[in-house]
ROTINU-48074 format. One record per residue: residue in three letters; x, y, z of N, C-alpha, C in turn. Coordinates in steps of 0.2 Angstrom, whole numbers, plus 5000, padded with zeros to 4 digits. Layout:
residues N
AlaXYZXYZXYZ;...
***
This chain:
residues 62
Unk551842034876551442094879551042064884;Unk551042114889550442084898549942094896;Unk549642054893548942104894548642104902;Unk547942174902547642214908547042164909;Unk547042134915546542104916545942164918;Unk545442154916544842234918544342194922;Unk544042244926543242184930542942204924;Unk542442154926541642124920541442204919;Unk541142264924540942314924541242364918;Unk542142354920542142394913542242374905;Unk542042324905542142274899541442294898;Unk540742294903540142324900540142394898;Unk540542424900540442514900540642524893;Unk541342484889541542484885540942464878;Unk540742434880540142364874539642424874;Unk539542474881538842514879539142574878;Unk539742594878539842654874539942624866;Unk540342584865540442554858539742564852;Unk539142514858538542544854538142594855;Unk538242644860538042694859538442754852;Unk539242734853539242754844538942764839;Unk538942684838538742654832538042684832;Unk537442674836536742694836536742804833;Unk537242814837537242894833537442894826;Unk538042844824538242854818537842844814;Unk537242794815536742774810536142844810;Unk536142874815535742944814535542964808;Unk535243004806535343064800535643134804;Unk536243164799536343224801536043264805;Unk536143314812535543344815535643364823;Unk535243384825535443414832535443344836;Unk534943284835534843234839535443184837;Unk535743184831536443144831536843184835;Unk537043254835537443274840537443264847;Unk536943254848536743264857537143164857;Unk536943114852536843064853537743024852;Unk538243094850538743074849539143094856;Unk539043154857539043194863538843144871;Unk538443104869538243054876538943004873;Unk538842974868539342914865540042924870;Unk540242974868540843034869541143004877;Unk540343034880540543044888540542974889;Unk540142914887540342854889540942834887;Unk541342834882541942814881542442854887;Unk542142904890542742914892542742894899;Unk542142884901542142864908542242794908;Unk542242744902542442674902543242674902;Unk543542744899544242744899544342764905;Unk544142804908544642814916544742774919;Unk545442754923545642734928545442704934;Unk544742744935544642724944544842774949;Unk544742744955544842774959545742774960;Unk545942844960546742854961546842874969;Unk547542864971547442854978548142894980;Unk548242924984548942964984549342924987;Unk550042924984550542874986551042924994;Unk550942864997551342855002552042875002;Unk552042925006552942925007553043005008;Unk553443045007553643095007553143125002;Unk552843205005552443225003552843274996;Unk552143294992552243334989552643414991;Unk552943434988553143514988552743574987;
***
């Protein structure tokens, strides 16, 4: 299997959503764990997107 080479940046973004998890998980039940899963949440997923997407060249869409 290939592995994906990643820049250094999203190898960070990944380590502070990771412990951002962890720091909610360790909470007590409550509005302030919520909010602190809910930040977690948006980290991981802005560490999982893509990037910038760029439209491909050629014959246009329909």
């Amino acid at each position: 299997m290939k592995e994906i080479q990643r820049a250094p940046d999203r190898i960070d973004q990944e380590i502070r959503a990771a412990d951002a998890l962890e720091r909610a998980r360790l909470l007590p039940p409550g509005p302030e764990r919520n909010e602190a899963l809910k930040l977690a949440s948006l980290l991981r997923c802005t560490a999982d997107s893509p990037g910038p997407v760029f439209a491909k060249r050629g014959r246009p869409r329909k």
